[in-house]
Backbone as CSV, one residue per row, in Angstrom:
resi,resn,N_x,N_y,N_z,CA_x,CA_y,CA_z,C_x,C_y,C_z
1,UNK,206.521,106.992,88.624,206.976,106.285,87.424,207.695,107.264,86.508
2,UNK,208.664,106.829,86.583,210.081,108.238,85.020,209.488,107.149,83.832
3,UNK,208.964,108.297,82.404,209.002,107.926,81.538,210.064,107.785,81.091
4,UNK,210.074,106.913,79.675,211.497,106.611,79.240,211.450,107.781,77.812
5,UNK,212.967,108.076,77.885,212.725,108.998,76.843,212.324,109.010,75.000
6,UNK,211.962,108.181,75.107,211.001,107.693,73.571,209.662,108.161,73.723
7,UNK,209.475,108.462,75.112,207.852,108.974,74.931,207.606,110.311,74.996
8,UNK,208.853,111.424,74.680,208.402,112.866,74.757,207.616,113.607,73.533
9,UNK,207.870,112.405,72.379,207.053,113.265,71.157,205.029,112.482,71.257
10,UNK,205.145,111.748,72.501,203.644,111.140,72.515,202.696,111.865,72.685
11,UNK,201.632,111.462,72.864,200.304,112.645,72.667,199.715,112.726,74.370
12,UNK,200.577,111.330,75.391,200.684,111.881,76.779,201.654,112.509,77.137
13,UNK,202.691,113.033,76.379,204.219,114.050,76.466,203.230,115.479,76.163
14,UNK,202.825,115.406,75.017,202.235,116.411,74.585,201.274,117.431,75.509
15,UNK,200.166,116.365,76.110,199.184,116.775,76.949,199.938,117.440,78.321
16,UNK,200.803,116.560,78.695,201.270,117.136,79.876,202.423,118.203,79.395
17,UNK,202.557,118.821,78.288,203.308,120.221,78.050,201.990,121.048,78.187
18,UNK,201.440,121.098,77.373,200.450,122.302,77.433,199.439,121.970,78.359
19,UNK,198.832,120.645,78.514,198.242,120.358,79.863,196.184,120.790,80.007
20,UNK,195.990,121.768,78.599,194.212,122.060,78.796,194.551,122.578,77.217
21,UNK,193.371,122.523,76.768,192.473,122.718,75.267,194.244,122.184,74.476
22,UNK,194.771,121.341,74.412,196.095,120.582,73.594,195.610,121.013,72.283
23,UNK,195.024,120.491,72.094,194.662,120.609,70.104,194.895,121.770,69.649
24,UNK,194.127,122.627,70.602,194.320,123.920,69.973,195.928,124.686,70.238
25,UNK,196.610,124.647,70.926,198.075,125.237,71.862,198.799,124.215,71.088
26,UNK,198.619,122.998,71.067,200.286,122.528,70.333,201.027,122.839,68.989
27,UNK,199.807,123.977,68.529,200.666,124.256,67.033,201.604,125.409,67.262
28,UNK,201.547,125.756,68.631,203.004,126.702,69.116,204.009,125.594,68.908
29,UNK,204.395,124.742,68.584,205.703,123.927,68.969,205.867,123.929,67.165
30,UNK,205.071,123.915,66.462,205.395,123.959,64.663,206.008,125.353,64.570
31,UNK,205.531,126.353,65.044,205.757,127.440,64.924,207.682,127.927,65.615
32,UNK,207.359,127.444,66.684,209.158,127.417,67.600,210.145,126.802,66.512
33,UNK,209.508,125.440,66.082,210.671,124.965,65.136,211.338,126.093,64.054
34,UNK,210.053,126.564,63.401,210.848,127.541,62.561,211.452,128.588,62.969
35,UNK,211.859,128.795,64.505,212.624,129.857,64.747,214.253,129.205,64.654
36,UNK,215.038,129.783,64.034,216.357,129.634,64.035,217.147,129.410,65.547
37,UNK,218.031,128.701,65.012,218.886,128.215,66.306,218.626,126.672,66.928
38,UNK,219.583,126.044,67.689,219.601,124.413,67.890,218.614,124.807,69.653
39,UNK,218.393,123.595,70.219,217.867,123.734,71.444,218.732,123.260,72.357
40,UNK,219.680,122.120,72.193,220.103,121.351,72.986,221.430,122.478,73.723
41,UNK,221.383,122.373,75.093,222.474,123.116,75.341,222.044,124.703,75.376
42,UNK,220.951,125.096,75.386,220.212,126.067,75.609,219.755,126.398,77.115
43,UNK,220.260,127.538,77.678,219.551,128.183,78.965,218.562,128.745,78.645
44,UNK,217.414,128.445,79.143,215.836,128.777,79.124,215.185,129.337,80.260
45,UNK,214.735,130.594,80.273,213.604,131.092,80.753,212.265,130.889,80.696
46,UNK,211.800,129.812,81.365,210.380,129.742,81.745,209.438,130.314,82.247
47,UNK,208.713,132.096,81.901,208.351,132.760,82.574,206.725,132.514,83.085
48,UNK,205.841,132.526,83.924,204.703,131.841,84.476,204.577,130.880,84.361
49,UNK,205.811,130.469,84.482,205.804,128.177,84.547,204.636,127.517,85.193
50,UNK,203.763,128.150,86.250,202.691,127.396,87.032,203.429,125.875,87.568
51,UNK,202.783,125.273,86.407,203.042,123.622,86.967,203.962,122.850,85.522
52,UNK,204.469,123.924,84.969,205.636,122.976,84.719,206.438,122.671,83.176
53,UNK,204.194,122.807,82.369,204.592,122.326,81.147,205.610,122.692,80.414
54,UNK,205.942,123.576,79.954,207.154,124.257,79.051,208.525,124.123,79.326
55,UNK,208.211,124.172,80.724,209.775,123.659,81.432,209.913,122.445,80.831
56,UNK,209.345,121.568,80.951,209.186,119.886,80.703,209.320,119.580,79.443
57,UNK,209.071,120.586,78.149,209.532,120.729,76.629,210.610,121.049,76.183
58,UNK,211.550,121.738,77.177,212.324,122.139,76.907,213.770,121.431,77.462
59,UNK,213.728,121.197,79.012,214.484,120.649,79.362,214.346,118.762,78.864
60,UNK,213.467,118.385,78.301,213.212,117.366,77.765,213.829,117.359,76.286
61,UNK,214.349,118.065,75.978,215.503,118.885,74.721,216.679,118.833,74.543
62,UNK,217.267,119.156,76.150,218.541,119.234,76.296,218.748,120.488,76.950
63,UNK,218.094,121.320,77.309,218.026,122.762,77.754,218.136,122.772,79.277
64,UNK,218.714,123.882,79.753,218.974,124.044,80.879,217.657,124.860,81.373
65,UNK,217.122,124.915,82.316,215.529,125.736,82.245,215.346,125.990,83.750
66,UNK,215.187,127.525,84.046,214.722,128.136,84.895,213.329,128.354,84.734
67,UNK,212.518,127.297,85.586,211.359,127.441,85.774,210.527,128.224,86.886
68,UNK,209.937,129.243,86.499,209.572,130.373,87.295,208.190,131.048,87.351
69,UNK,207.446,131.394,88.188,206.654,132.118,88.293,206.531,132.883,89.131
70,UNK,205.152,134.018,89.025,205.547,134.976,90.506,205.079,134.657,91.722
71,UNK,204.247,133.275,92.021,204.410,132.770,93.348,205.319,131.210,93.635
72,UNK,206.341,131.273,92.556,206.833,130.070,92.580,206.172,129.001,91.762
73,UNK,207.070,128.215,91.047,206.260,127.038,90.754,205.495,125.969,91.382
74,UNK,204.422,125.071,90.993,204.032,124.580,92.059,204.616,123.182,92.303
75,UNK,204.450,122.666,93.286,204.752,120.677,93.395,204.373,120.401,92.127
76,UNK,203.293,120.546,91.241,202.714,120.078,90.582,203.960,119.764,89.320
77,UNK,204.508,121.068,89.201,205.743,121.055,88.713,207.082,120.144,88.651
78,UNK,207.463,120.186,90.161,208.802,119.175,90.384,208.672,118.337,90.189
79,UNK,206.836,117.330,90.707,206.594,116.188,90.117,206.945,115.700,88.956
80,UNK,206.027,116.842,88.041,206.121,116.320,86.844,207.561,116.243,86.108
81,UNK,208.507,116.946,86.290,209.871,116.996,85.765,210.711,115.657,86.776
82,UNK,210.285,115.334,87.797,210.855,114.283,88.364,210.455,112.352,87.455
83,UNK,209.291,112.978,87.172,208.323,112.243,86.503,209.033,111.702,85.094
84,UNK,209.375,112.834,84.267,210.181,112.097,83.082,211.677,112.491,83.386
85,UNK,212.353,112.263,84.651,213.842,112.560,84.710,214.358,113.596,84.145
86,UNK,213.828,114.717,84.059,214.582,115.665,83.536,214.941,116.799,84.947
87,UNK,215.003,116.148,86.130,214.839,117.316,87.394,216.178,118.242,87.765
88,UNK,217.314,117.009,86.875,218.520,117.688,87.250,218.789,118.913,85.729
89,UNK,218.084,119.275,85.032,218.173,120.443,84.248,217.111,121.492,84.715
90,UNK,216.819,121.293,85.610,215.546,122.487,85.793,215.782,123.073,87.355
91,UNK,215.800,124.505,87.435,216.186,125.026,88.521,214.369,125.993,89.187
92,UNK,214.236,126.243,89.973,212.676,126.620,90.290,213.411,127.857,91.174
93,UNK,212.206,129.109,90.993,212.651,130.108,91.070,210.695,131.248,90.695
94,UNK,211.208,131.856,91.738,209.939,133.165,91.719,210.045,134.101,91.230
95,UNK,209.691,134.215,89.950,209.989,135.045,88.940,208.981,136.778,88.809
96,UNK,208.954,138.111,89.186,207.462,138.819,88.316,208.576,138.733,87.049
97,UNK,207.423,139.054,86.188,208.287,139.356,84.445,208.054,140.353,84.217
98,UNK,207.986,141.419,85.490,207.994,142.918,84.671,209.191,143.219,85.175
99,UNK,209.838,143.020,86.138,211.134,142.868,86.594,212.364,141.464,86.897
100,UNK,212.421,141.027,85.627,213.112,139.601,86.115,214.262,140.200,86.871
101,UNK,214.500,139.176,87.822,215.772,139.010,88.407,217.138,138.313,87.947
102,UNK,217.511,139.037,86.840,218.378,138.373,85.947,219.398,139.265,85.405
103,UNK,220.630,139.259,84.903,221.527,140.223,84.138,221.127,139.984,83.335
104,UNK,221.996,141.015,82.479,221.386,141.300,80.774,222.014,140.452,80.275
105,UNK,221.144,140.143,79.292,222.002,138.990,78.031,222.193,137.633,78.963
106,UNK,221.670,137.014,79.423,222.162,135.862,80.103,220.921,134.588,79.653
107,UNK,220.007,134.517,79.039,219.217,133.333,78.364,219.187,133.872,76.655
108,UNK,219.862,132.278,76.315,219.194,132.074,74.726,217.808,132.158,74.653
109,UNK,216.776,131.519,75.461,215.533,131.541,75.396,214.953,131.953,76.235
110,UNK,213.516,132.761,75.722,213.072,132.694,76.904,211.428,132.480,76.506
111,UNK,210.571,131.919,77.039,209.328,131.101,76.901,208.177,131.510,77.546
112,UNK,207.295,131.657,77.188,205.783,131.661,78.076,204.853,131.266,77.558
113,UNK,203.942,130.988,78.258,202.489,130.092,77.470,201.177,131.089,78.463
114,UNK,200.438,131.971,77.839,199.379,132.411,78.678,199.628,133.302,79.440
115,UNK,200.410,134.410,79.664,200.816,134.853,81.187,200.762,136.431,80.644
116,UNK,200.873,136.838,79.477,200.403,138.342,79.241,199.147,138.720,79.727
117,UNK,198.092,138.325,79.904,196.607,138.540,80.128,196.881,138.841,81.547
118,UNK,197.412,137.933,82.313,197.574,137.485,84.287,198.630,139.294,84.393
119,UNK,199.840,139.784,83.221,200.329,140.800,83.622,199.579,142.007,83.613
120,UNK,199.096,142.388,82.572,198.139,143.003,82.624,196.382,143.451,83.076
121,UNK,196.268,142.341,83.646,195.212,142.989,84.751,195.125,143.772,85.451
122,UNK,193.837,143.973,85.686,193.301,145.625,86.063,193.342,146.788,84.691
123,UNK,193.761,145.881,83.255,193.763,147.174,82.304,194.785,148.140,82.393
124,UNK,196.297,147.035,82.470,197.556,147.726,82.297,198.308,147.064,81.719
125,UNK,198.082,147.802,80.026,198.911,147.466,78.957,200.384,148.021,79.130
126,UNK,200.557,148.612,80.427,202.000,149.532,80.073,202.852,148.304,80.655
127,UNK,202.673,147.457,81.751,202.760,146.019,82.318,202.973,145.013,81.594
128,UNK,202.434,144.795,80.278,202.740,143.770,79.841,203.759,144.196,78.534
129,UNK,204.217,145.700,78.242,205.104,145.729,77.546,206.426,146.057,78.244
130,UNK,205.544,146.349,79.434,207.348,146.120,80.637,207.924,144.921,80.231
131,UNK,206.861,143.673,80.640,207.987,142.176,80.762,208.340,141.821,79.406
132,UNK,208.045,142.844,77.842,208.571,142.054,77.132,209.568,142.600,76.816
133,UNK,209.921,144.017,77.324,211.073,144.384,77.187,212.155,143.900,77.991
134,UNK,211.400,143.195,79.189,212.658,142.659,80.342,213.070,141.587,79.423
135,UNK,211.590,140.826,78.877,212.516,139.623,78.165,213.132,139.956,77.138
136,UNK,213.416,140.770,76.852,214.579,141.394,75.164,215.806,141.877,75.894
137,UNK,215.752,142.253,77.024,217.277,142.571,77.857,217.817,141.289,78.557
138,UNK,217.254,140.498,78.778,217.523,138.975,79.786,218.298,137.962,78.592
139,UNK,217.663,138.205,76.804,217.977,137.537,76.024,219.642,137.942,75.443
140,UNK,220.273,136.799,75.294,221.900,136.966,74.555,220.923,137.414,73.438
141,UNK,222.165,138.564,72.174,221.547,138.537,70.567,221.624,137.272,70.005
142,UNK,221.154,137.520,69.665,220.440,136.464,68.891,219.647,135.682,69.493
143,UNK,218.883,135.756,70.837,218.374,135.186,71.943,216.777,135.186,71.032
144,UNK,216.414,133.860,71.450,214.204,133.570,70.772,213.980,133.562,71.949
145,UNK,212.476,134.876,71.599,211.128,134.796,72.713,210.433,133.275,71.933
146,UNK,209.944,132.705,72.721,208.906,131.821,72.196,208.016,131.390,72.995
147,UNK,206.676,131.975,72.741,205.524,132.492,72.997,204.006,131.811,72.658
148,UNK,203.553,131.360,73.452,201.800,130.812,72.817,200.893,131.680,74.231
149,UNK,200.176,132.903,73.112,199.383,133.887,73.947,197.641,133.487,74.118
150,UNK,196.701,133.608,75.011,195.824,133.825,74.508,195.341,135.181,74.033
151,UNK,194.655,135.563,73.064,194.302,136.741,72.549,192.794,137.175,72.827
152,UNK,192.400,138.509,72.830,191.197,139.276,72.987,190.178,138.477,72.079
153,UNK,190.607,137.596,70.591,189.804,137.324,70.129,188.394,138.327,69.582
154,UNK,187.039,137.360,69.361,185.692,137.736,69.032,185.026,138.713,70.228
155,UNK,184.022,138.889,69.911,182.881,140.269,70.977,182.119,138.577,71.779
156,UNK,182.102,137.543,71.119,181.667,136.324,72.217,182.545,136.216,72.649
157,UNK,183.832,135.577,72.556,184.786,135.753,73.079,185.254,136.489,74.711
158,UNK,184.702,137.567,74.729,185.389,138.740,75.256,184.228,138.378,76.413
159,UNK,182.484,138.499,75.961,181.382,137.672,76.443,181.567,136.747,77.641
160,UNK,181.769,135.891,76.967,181.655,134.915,77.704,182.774,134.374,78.450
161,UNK,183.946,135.274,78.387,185.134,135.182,79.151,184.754,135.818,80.476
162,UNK,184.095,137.159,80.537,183.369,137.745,81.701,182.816,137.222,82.530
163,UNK,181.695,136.649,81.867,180.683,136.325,82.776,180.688,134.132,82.722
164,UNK,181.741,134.010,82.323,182.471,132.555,82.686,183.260,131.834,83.371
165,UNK,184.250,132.401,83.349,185.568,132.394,83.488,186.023,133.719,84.969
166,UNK,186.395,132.762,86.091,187.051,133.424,87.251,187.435,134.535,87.189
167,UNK,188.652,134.549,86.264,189.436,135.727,86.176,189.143,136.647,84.844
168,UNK,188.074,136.420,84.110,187.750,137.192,83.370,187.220,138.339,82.665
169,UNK,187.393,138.842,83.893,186.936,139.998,84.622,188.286,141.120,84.459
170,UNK,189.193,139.830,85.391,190.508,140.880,85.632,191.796,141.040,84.758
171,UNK,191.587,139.875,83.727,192.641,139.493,83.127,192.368,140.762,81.614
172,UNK,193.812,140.644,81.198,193.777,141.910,79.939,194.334,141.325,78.820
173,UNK,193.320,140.862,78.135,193.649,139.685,76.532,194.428,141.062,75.730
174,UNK,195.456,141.034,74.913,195.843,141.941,74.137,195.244,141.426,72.632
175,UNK,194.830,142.253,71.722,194.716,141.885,70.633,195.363,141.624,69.310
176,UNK,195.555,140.743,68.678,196.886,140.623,67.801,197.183,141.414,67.166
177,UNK,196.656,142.847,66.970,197.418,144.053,66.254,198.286,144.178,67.896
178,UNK,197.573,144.514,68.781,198.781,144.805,70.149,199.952,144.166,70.459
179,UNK,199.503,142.841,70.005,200.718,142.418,70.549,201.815,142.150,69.330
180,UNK,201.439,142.215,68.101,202.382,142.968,67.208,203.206,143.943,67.659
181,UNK,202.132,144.846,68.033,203.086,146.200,68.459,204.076,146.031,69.001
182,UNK,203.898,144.716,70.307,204.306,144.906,72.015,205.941,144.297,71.531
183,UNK,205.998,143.402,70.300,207.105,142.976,70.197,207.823,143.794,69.324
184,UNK,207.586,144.872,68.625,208.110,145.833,67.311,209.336,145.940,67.825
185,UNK,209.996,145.710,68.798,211.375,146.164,69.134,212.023,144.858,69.132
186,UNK,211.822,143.871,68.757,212.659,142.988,68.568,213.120,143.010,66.635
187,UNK,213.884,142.209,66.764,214.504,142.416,64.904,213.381,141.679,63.797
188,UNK,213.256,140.337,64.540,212.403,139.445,63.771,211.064,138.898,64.401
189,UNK,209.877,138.860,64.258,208.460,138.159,64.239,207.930,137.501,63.903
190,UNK,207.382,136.314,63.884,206.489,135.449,63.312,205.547,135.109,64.610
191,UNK,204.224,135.735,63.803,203.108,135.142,64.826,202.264,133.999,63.850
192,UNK,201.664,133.032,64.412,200.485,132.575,63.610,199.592,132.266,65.129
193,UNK,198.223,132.045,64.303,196.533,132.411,65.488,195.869,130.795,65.174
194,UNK,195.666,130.208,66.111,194.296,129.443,66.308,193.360,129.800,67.085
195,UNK,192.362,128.526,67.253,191.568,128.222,68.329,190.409,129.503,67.827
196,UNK,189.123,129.059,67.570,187.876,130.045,67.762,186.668,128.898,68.716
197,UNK,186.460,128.288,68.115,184.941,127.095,68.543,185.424,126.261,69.829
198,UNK,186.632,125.801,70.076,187.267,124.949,70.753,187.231,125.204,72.062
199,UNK,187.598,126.799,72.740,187.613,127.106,74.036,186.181,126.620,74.532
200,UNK,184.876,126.221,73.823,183.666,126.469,74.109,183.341,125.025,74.827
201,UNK,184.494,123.893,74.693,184.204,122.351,75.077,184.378,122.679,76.522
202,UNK,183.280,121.626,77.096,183.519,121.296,78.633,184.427,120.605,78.802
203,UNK,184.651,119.605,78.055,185.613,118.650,78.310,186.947,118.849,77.455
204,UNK,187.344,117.894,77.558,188.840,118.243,76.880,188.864,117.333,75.462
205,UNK,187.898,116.186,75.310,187.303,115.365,74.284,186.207,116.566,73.832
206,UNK,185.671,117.202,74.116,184.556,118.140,73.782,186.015,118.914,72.756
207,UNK,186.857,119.927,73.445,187.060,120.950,72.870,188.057,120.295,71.581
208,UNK,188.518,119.049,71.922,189.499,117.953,70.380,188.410,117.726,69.523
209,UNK,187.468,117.865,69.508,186.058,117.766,68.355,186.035,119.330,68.172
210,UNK,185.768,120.065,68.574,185.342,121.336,68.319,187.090,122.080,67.492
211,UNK,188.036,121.579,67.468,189.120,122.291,67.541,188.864,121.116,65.863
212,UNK,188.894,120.040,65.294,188.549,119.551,64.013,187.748,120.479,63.069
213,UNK,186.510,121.043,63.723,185.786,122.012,63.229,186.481,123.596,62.768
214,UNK,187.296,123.885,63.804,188.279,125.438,63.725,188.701,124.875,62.572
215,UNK,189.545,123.770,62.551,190.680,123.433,61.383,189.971,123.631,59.849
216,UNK,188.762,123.132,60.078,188.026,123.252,58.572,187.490,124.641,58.506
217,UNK,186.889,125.267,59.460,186.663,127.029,59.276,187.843,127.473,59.320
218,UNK,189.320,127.278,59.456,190.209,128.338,58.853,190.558,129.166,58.321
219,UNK,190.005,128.541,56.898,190.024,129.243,55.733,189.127,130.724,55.702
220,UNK,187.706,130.768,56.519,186.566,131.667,56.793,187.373,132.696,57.597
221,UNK,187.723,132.059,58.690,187.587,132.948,59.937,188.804,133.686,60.169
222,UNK,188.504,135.306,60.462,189.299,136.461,60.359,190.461,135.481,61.581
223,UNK,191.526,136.413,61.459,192.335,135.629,62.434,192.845,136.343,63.791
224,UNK,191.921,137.581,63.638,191.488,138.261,64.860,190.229,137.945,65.924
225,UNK,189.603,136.718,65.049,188.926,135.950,65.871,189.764,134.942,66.572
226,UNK,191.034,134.256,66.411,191.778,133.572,67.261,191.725,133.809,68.162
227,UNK,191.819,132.732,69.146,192.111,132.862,71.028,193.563,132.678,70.985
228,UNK,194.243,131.947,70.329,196.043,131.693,70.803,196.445,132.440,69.357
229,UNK,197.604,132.851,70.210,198.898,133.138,69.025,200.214,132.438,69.898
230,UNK,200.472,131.946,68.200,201.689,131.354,69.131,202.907,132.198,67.757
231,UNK,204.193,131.916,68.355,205.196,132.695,67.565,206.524,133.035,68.119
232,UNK,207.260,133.478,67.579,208.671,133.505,68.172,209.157,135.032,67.741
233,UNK,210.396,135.152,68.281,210.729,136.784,68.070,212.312,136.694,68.260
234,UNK,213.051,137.421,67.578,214.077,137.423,67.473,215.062,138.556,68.348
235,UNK,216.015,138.910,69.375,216.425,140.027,69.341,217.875,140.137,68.594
C-alpha cells in the first residue's frame, strides 16, 4: 500500500522515520529546521541508513538521498521507501563512514541517526572523528551535518546499557562535551539533549509515558544526563 502524500507529517510517517523510543528522537527534526538552507532539491547522505528511516524524511522532502550503510541497507528499507513512493529519489549503496566513497564537496546534506557509538567500538574515539571529518569533506560549503546521537549519558545509563543491551558492551557512547569537540571543525553548531527515564520502557507505549515524565524533569536534569543529542553543523 503507497501512502498518499498528506500523510508524511502523521504520527505513522513519524514512527516509521525514527522507527523505536519516537517521543524521545523526533525533537531532532525541530532542531534540523533551524538549520539554514531549503530541503527540496537537496542531495543527501544517509550515513547508517539500516532500514531506511531518514532516507524516508528526506527524500519525502524533495531530496535526492543516498541511502547507505556498511553492510548495505536492508529490504526493510526499499520496502519502506516503495511504501510511500518515494523509491525513484533514493539510490542504496554500502557505505563505512570513516571512509566514504565519495568526492569532495559533492552532498548538501549529510544525515545520521545513532551510528557514532556502532563507529567507535572497541573504544576508538579516533574512528568516530575520522567519519566526521569524511562528512565535512563529502559536504559542498555551506553543506548541514544533521545528526540525532545517542550519548554516554548517566553512571545508570552506562549500567544498564552493559549488562542489557547486546551491543553494550562494544558500542562507544561519546559524551556531549566529546562530541562538541568531534564537530569543533565545522563553522557552526547547535546541539540540543533529550531522553533520560524513557530508554527504560519495554514497550514503546511504556517509553511515550516515561518520555511525558523527561519533559516535566527538564528543567532538573543536567543535560549530560541525556541519551540523544540531536543538532546540526555547518561547514
Amino acid at each position: 500500500m503507497t501512502h498518499p502524500p498528506h500523510d508524511i507529517d502523521s504520527p505513522a510517517f513519524i514512527r516509521d522515520v525514527f522507527q523505536w523510543d519516537v517521543a524521545s528522537w523526533r525533537f531532532a527534526l525541530e532542531v534540523w529546521a533551524e538549520a539554514p538552507g531549503d530541503l527540496a532539491g537537496a542531495e543527501v547522505l544517509d550515513l547508517g541508513a539500516r532500514d531506511g528511516g531518514l532516507s524516508l524524511y528526506f527524500a519525502s522532502r524533495g531530496c535526492r538521498v543516498v541511502c547507505s550503510d556498511y553492510s548495505g541497507p536492508s529490504d526493510k528499507a526499499v520496502g519502506l521507501h516503495r511504501c510511500y513512493g518515494v523509491q525513484d529519489r533514493v539510490s542504496y549503496r554500502r557505505m563505512d563512514a570513516t571512509a566514504i566513497d565519495s568526492p569532495d564537496a559533492c552532498f548538501d546534506i549529510v544525515c545520521f541517526k545513532s551510528v557514532l557509538g556502532a563507529v567507535g567500538a572497541g573504544g576508538r574515539p579516533d574512528r568516530q572523528q575520522r567519519a566526521l571529518m569524511e562528512v565535512h569533506r563529502v559536504l559542498r560549503p555551506g553543506g548541514r551535518l544533521l545528526f540525532a546521537e545517542n550519548l554516554q549519558a548517566s553512571w545508570l545509563h552506562r549500567v544498564l546499557r552493559r549488562r542489557c543491551v547486546a551491543w553494550g558492551q562494544r558500542w562507544r557512547y561519546p559524551s556531549l562535551r566529546e562530541l562538541e569537540a568531534m564537530l569543533s571543525h565545522f563553522r557552526q553548531t547547535r546541539i540540543r539533549t533529550s531522553g533520560c527515564l524513557a530508554v527504560l520502557g519495554r514497550t514503546e507505549k511504556q517509553r511515550q509515558l516515561l518520555h511525558a515524565v523527561d519533559v516535566l524533569l527538564r528543567p532538573v536534569i543536567p543535560s549530560r544526563w541525556h541519551y540523544v543529542a540531536a543538532g546540526y553543523a555547518l561547514k
